[in-house]
N, CA, C and O of each residue as an XYZ file, in Angstrom:
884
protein
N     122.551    162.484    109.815
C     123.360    162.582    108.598
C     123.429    161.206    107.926
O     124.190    160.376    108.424
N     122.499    160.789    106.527
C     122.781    159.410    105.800
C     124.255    159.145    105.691
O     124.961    160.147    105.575
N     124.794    158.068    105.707
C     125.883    157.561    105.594
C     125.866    156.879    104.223
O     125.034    155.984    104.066
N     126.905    157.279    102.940
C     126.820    156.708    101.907
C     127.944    156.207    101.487
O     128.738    157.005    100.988
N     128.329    154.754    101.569
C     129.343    153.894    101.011
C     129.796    154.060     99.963
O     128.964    153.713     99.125
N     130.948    154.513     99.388
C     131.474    154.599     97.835
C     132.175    153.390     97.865
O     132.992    152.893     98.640
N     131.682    153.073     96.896
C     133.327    152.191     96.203
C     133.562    152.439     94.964
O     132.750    152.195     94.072
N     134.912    153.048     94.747
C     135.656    153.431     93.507
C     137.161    153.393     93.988
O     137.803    153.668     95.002
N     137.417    152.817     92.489
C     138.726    152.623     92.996
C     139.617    153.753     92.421
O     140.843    153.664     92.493
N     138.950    154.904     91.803
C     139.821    155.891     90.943
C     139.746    157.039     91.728
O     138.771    157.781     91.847
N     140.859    157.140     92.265
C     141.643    158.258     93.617
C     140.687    159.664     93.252
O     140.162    160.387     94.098
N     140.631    159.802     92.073
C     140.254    161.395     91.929
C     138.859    161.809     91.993
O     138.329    162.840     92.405
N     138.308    160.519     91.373
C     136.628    160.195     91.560
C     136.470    160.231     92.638
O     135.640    161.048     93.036
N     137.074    159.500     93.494
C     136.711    159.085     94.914
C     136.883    160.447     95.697
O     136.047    160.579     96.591
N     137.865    161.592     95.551
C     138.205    162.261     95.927
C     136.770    162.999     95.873
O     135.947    163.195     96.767
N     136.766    163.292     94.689
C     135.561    164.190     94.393
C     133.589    163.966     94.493
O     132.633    164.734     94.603
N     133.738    162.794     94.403
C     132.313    162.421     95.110
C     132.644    162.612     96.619
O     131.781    163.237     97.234
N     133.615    162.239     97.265
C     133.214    162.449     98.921
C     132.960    164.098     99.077
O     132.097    164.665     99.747
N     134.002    164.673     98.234
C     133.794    166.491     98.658
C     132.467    166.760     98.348
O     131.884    167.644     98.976
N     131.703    165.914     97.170
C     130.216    166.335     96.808
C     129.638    165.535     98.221
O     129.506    166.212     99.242
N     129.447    164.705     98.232
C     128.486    164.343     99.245
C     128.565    165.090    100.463
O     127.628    165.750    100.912
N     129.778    164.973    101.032
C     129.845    165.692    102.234
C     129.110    167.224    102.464
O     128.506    167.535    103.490
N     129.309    168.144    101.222
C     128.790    169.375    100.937
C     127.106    169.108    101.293
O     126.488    169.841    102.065
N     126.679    168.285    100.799
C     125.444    167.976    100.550
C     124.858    167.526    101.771
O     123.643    167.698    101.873
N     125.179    167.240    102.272
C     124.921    166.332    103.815
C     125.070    164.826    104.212
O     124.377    164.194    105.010
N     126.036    164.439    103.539
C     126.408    162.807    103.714
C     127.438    162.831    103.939
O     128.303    163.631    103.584
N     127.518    161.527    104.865
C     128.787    161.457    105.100
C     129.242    160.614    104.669
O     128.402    159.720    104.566
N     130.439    160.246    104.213
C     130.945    159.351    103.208
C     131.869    158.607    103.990
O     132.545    159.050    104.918
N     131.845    157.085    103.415
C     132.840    156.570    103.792
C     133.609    155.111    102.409
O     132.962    154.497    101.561
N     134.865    155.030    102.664
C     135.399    154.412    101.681
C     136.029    153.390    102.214
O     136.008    152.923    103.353
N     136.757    153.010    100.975
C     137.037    151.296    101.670
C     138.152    150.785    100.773
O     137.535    150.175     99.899
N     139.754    150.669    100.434
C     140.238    149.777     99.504
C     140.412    148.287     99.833
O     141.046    147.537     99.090
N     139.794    147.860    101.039
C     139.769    146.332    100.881
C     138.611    145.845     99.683
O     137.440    145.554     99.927
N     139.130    145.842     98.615
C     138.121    144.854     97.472
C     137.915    143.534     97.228
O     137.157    142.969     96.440
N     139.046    142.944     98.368
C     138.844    141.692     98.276
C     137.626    140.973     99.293
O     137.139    139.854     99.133
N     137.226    142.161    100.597
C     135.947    141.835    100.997
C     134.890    142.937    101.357
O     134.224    143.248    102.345
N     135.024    143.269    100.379
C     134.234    144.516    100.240
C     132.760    144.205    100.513
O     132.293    145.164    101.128
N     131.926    143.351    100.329
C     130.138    143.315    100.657
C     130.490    143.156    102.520
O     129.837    143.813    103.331
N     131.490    142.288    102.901
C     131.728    142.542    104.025
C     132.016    143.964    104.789
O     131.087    144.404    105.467
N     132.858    144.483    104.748
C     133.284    145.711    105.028
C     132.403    146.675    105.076
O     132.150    147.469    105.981
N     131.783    146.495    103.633
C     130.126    147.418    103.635
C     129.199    147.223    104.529
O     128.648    148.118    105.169
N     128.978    146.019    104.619
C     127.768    145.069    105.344
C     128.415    146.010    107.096
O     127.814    146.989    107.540
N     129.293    145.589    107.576
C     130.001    145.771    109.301
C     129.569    147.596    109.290
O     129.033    148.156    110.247
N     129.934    148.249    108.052
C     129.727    149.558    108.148
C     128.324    150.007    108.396
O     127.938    150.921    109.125
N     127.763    149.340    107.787
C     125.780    149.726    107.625
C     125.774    150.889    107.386
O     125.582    151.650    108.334
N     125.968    151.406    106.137
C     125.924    152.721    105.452
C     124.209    152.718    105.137
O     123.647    151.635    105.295
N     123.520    153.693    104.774
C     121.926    153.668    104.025
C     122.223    153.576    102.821
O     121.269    153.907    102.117
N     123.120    153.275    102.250
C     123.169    153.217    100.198
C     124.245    153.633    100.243
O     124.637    154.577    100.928
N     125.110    152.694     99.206
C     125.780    152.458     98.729
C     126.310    152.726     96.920
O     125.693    152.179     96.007
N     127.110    153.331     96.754
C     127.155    153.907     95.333
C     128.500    153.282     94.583
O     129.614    153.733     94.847
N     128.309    152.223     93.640
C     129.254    150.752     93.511
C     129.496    151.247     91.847
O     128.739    151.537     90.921
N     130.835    151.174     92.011
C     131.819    150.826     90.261
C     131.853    149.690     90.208
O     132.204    148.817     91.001
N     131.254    149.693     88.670
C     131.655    147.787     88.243
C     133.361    147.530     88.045
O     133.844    146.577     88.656
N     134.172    148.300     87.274
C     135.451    148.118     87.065
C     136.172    147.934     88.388
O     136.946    148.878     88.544
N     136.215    147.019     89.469
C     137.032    147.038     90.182
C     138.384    146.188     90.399
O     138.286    145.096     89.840
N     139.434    146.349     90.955
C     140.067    145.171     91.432
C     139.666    143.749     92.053
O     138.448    143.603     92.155
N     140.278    142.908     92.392
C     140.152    141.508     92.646
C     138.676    141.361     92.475
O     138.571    140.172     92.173
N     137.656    141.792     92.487
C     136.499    141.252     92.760
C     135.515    142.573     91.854
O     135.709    143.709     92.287
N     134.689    142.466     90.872
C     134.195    143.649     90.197
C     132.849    144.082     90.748
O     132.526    143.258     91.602
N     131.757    145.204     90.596
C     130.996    145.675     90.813
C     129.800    144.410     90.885
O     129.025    144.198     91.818
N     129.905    143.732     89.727
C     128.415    142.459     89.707
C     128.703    141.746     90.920
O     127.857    141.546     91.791
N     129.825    141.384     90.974
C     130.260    140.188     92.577
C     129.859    141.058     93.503
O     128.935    140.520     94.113
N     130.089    142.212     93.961
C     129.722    142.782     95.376
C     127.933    143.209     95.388
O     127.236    142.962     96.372
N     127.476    143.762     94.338
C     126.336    143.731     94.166
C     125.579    142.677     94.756
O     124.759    142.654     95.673
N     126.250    141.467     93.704
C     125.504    140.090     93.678
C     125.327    139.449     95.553
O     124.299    138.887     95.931
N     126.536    139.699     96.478
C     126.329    139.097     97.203
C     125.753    140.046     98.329
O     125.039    139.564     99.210
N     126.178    141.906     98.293
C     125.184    142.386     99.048
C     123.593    141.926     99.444
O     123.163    141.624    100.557
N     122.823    141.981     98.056
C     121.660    141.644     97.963
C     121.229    140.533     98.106
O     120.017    140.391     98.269
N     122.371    139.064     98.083
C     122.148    137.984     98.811
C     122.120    138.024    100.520
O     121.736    136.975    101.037
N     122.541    139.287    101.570
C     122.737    139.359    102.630
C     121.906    140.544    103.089
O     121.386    140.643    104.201
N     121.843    141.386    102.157
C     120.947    142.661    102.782
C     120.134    142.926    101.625
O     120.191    142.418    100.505
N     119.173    144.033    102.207
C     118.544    145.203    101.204
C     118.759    146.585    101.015
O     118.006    147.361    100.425
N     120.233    146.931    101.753
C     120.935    148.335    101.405
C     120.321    148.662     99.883
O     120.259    147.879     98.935
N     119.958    149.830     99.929
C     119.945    150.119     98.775
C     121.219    150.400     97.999
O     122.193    150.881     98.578
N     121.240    150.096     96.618
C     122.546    150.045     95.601
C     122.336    150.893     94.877
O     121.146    150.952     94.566
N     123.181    151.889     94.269
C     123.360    152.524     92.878
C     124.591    152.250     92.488
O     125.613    152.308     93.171
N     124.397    151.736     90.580
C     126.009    151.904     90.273
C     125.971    152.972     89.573
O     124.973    153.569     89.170
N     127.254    153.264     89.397
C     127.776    154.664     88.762
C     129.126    154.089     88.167
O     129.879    153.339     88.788
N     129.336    154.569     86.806
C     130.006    153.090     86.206
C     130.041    154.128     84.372
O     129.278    154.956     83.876
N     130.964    153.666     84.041
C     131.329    154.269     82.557
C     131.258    153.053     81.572
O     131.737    153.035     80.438
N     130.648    152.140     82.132
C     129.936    151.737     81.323
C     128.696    151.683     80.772
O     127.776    151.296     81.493
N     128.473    151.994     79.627
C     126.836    152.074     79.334
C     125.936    152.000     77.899
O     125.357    152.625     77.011
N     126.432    150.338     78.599
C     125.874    149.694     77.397
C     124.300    149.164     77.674
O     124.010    149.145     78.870
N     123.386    148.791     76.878
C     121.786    148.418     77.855
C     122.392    147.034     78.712
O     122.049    146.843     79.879
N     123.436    145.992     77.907
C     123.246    145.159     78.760
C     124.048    144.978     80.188
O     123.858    144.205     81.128
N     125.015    146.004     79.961
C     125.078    146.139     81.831
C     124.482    146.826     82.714
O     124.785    146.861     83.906
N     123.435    147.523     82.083
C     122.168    148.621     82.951
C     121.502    147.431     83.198
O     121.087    147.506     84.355
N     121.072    145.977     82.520
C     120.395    145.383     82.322
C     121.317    143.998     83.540
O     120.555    143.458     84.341
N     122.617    143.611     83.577
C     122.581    142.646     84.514
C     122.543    143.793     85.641
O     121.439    143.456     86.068
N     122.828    144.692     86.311
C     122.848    145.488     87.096
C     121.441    145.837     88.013
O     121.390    146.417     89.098
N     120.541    145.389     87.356
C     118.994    145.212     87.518
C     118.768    143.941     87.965
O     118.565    143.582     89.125
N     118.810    143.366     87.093
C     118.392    141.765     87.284
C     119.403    141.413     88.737
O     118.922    140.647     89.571
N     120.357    141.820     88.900
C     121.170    141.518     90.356
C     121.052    142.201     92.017
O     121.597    141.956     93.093
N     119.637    143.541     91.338
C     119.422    144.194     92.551
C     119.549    145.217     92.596
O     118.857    145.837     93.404
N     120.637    146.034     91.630
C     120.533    147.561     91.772
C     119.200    148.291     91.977
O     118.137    147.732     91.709
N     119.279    149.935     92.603
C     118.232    150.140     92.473
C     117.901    151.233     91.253
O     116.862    151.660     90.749
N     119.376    151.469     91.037
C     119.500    152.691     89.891
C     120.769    151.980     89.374
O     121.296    151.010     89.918
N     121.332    152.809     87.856
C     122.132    153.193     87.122
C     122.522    154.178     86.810
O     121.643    154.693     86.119
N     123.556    154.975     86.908
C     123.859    156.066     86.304
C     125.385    155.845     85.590
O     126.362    155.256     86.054
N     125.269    156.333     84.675
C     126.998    156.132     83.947
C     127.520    157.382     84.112
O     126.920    158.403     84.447
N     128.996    157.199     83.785
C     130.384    158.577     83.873
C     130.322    158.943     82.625
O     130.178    157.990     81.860
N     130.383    160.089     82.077
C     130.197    161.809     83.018
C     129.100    161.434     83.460
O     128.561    160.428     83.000
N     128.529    162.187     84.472
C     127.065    162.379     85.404
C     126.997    163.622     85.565
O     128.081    164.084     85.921
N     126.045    164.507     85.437
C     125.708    165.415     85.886
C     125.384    165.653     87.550
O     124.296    165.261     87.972
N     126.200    166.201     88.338
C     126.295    165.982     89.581
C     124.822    166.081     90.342
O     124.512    165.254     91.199
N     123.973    167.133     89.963
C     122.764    167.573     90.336
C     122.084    166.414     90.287
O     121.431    165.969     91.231
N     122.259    165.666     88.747
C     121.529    164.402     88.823
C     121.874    163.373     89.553
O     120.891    162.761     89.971
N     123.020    162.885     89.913
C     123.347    162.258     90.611
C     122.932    162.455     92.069
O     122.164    161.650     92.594
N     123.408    163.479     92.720
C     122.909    163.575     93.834
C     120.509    163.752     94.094
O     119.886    163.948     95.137
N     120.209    163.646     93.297
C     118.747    163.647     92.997
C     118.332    162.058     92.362
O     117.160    161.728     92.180
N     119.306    161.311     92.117
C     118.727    160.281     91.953
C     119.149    159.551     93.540
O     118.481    158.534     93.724
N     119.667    159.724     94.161
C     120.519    159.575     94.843
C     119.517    159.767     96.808
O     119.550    159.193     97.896
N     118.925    160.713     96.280
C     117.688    161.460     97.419
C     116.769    160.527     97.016
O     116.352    159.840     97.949
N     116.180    160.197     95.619
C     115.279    159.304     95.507
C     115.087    158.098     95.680
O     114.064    157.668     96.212
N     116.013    157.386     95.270
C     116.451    155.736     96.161
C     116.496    155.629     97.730
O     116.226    154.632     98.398
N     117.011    157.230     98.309
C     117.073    156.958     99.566
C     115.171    157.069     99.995
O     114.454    156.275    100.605
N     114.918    158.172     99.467
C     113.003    158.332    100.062
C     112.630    157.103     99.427
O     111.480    157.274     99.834
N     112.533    155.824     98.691
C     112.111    154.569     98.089
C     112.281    154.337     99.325
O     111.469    154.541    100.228
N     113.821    153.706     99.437
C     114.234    152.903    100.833
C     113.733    153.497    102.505
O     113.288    152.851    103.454
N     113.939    154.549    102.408
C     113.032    154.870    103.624
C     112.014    156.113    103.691
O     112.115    157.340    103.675
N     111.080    155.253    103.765
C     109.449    155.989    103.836
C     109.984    157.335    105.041
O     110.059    158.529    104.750
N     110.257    156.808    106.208
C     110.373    157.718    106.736
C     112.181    158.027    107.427
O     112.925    157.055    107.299
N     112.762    159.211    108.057
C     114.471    159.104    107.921
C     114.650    157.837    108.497
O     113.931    157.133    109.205
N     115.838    157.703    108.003
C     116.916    156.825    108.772
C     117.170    157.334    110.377
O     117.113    158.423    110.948
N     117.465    156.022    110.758
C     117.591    156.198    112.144
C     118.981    157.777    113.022
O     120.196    157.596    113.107
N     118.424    158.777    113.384
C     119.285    159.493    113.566
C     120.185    159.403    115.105
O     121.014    160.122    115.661
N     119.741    158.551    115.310
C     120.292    158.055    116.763
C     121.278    156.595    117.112
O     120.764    155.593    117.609
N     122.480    156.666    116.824
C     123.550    155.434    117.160
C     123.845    155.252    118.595
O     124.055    156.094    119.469
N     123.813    153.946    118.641
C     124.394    153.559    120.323
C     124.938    152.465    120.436
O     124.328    151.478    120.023
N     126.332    152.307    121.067
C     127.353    151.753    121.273
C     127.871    152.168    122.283
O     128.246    153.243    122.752
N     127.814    150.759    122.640
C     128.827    150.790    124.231
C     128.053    151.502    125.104
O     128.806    151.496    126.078
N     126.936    152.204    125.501
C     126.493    152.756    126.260
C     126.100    154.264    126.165
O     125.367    154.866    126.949
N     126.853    154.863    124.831
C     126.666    156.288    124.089
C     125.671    156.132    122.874
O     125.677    155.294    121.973
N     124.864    157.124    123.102
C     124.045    157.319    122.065
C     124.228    158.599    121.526
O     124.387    159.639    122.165
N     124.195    158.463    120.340
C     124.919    159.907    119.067
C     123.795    160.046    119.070
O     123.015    159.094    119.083
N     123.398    161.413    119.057
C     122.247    162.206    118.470
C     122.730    162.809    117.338
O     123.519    163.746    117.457
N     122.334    162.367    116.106
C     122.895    162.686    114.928
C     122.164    164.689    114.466
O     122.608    165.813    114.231
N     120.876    163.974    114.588
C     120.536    165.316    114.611
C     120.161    166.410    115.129
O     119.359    167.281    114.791
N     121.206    166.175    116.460
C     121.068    167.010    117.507
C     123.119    167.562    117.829
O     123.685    168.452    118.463
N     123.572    166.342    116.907
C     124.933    167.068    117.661
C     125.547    166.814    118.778
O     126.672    167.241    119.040
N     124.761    165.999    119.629
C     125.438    165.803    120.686
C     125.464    163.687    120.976
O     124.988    162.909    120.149
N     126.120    163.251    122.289
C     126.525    162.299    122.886
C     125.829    162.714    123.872
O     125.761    163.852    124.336
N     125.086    161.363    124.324
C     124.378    161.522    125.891
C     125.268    160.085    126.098
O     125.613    159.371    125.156
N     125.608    159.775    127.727
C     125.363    158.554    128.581
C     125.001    158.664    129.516
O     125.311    159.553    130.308
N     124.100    157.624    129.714
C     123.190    158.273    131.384
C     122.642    159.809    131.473
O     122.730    160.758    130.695
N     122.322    159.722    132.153
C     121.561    161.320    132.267
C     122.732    162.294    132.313
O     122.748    163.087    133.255
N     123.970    162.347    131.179
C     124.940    163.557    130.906
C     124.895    163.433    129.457
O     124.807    162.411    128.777
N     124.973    164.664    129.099
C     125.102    165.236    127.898
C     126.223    166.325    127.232
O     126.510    167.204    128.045
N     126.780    166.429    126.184
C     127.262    166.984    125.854
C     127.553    167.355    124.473
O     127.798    166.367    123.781
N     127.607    168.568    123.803
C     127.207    169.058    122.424
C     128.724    169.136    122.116
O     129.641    169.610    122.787
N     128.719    168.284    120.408
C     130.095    168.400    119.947
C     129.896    168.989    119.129
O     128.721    169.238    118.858
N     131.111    169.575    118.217
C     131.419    170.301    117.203
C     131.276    169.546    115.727
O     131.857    168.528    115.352
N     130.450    170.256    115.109
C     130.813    169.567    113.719
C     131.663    168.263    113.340
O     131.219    167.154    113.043
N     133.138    168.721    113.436
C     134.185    167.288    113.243
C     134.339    166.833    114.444
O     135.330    166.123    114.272
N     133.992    166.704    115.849
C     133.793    165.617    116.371
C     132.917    165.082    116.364
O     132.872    163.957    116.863
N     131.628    165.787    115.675
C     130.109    164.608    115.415
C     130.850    163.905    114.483
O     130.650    162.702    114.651
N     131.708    164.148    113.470
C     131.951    163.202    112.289
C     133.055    162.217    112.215
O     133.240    161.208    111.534
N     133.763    162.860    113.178
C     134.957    161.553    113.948
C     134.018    160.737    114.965
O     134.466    159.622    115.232
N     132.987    161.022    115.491
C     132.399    159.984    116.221
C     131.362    159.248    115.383
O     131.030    158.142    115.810
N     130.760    159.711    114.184
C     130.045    158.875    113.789
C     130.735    157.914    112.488
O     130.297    156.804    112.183
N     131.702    158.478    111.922
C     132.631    157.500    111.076
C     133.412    156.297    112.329
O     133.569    155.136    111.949
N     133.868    156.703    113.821
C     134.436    155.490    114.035
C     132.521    154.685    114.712
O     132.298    153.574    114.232
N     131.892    154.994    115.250
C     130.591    154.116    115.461
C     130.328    153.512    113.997
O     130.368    152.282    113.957
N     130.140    153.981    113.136
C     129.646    153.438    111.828
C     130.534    151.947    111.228
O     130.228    151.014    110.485
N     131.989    152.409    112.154
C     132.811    150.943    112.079
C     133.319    150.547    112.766
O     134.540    150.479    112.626
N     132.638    150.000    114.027
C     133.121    150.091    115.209
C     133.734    148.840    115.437
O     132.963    147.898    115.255
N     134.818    148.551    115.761
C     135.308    147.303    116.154
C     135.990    147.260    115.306
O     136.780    146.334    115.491
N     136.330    148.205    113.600
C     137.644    148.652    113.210
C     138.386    150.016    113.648
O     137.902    150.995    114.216
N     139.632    149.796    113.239
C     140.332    150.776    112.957
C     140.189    151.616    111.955
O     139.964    151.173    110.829
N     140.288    152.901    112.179
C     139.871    153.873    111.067
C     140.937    154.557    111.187
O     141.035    155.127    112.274
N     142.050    154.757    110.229
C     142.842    155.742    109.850
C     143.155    157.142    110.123
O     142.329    158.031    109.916
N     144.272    157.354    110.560
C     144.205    158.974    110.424
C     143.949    159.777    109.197
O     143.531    160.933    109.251
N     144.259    159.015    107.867
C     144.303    159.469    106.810
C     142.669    159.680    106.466
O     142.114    160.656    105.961
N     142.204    158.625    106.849
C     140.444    158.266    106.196
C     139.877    159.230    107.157
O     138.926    159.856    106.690
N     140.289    159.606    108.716
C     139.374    160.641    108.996
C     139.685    162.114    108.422
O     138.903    162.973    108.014
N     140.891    162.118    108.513
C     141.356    163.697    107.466
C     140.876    163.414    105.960
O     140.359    164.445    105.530
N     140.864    162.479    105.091
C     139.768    162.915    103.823
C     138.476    163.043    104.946
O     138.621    164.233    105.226
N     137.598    162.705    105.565
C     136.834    162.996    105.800
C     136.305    164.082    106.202
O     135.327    164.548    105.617
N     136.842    164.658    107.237
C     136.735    166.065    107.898
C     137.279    167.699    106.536
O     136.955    168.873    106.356
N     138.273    166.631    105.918
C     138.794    168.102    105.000
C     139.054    167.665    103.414
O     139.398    168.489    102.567
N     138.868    166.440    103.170
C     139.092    165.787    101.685
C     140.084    165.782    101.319
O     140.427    165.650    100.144
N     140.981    165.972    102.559
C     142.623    165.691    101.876
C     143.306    164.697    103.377
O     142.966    164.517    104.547
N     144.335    164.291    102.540
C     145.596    164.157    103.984
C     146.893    164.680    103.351
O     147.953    164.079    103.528
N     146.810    165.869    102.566
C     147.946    166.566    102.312
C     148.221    167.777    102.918
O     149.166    167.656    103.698
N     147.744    168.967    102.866
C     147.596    169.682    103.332
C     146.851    170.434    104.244
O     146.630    171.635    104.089
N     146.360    169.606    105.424
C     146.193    169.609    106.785
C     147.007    169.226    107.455
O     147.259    168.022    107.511
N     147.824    170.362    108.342
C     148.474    170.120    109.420
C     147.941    168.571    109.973
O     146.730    168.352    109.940
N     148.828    167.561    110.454
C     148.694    166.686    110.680
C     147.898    166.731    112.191
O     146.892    166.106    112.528
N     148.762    167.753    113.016
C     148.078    168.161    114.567
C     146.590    168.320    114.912
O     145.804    168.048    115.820
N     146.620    168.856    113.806
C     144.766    169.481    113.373
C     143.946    168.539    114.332
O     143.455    168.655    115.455
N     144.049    167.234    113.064
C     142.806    166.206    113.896
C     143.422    165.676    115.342
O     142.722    165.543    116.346
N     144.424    165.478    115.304
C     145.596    165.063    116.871
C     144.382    165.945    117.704
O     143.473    165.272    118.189
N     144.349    167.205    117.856
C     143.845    168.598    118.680
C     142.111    167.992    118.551
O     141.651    167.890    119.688
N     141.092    167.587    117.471
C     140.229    167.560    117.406
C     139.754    166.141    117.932
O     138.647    165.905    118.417
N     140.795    165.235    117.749
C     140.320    164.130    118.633
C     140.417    164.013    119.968
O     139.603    163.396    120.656
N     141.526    164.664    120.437
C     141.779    164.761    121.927
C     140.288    165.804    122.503
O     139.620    165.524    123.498
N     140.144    166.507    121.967
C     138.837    167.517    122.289
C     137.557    166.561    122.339
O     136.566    167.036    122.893
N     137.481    165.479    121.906
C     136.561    164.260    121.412
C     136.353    163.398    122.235
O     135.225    162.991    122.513
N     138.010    162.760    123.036
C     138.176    161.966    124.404
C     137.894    162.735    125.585
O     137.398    162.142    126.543
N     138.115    163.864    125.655
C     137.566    165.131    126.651
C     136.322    164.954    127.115
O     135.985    164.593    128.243
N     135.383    165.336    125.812
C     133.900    165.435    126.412
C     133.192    163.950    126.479
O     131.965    163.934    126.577
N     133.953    162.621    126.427
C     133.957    161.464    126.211
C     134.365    160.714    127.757
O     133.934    159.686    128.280
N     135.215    161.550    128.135
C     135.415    161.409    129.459
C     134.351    161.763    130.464
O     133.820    161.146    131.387
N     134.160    163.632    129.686
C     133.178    163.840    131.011
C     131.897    163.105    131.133
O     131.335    163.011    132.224
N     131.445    162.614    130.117
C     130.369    161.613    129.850
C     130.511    159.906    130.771
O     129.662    159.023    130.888
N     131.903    159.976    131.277
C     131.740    159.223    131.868
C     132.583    158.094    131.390
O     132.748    157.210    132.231
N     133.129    157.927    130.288
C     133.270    157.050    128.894
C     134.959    157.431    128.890
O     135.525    157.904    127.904
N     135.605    157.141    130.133
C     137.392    157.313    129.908
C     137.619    156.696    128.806
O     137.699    157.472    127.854
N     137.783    155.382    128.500
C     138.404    154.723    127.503
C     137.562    154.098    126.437
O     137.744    153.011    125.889
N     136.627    154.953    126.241
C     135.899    154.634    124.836
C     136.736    154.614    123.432
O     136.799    153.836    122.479
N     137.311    155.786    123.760
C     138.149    155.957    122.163
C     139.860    155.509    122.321
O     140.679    156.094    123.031
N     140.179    154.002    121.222
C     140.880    153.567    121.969
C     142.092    154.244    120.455
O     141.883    154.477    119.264
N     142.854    154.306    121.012
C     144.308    154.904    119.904
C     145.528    153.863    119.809
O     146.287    153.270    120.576
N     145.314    153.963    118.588
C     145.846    152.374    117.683
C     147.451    152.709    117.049
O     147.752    152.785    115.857
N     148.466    152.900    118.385
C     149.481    153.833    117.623
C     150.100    153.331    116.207
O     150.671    152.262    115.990
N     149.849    154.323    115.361
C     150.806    154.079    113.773
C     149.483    153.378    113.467
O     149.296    152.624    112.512
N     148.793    153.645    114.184
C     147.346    153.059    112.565
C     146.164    153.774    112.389
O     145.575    154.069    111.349
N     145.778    154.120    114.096
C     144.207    155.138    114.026
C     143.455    154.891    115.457
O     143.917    154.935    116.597
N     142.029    154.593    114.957
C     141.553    155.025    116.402
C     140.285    153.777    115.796
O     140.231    153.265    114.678
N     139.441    153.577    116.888
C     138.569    152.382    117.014
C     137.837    152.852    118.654
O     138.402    153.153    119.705
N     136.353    152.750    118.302
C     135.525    152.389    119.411
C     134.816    151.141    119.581
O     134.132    150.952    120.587
């Protein structure tokens, strides 16, 4: 499953590109630290990244500018602005696309497939390993050592959102937009029940205290 970095800082946008991507087969992840955002991105290692210029403390050209001084993630902005000459520094700084607001979603998500087949000839790596577990992304399951075990949908995606940032804390809130695009109306227990089901087959793997619980903040591997 590609992992695609948003940064937007407009709640409803943000809302609604993760429900698109996710539908689509990405998994999304977000971020309101803007004050070190190429960082945050960079620790995450998403495959592409989809960047608003209008941001807080620090705008779309600054995070651009210093991604591409540190990596070659691929970039798209998506941005209501659209004038030639910010399609035009947006280029000259590394993007690999432009698209402005409104977007036609189809197009978006198709320009979106195409930057990713540019950037990789062949998939992205479907296999994460940390700490001694390796995610089979496209298999669904966690092996360690010669044990295996097949997770469910939202524990492949609670395990690959906290690997994808491992050595942070990830929110209860950020995994409930994730798993359901809200933290309103999901029983709060929900994910409580789906993570404990998560440390379970994490255990039998061998892996007691992999998933460590960050009371009043979240969870971290």
């Amino acid at each position: 499953m590609p992992t695609v970095f948003l940064v937007e800082d407009d709640a409803a946008i943000r809302s609604e590109l993760s429900l698109l991507l996710n539908r689509y087969g990405y998994e999304c992840i977000t971020s309101d630290d803007y004050a070190h955002m190429a960082d945050v991105i960079l620790q995450a290692a998403p495959q592409l990244v989809l960047l608003d210029i209008n941001l807080p403390v620090c705008d779309g050209y600054c995070i651009c500018r210093e991604l591409r001084r540190r990596s070659q993630i691929p970039v798209i902005i998506v941005t209501s602005r659209d004038s030639d000459a910010d399609e035009l520094i947006s280029m000259n700084l590394g993007a690999d696309d432009f698209i402005t607001k409104p977007y036609n979603t189809q197009i978006l998500l198709a320009r979106i497939a195409a930057v990713m087949k540019r950037a990789y000839p062949t998939a992205p790596p479907q296999i994460l390993e940390h700490r001694g577990l390796q995610l089979n992304i496209s298999r669904s399951e966690a092996r360690c050592g010669d044990k295996t075990v097949e997770l469910t949908k939202n524990e492949m995606k609670i395990l690959h959102m906290l690997i994808s940032r491992r050595g942070q804390i990830v929110t209860r809130a950020e995994l409930m937009n994730a798993l359901w695009q809200t933290d309103e109306f999901v029983d709060d227990n929900t994910l409580t029940v789906n993570v404990n089901r998560l440390r379970k087959k994490l255990e039998d793997l061998g892996l007691k205290d992999y998933l460590i619980t960050k009371r009043g903040q979240g969870y971290l591997v």
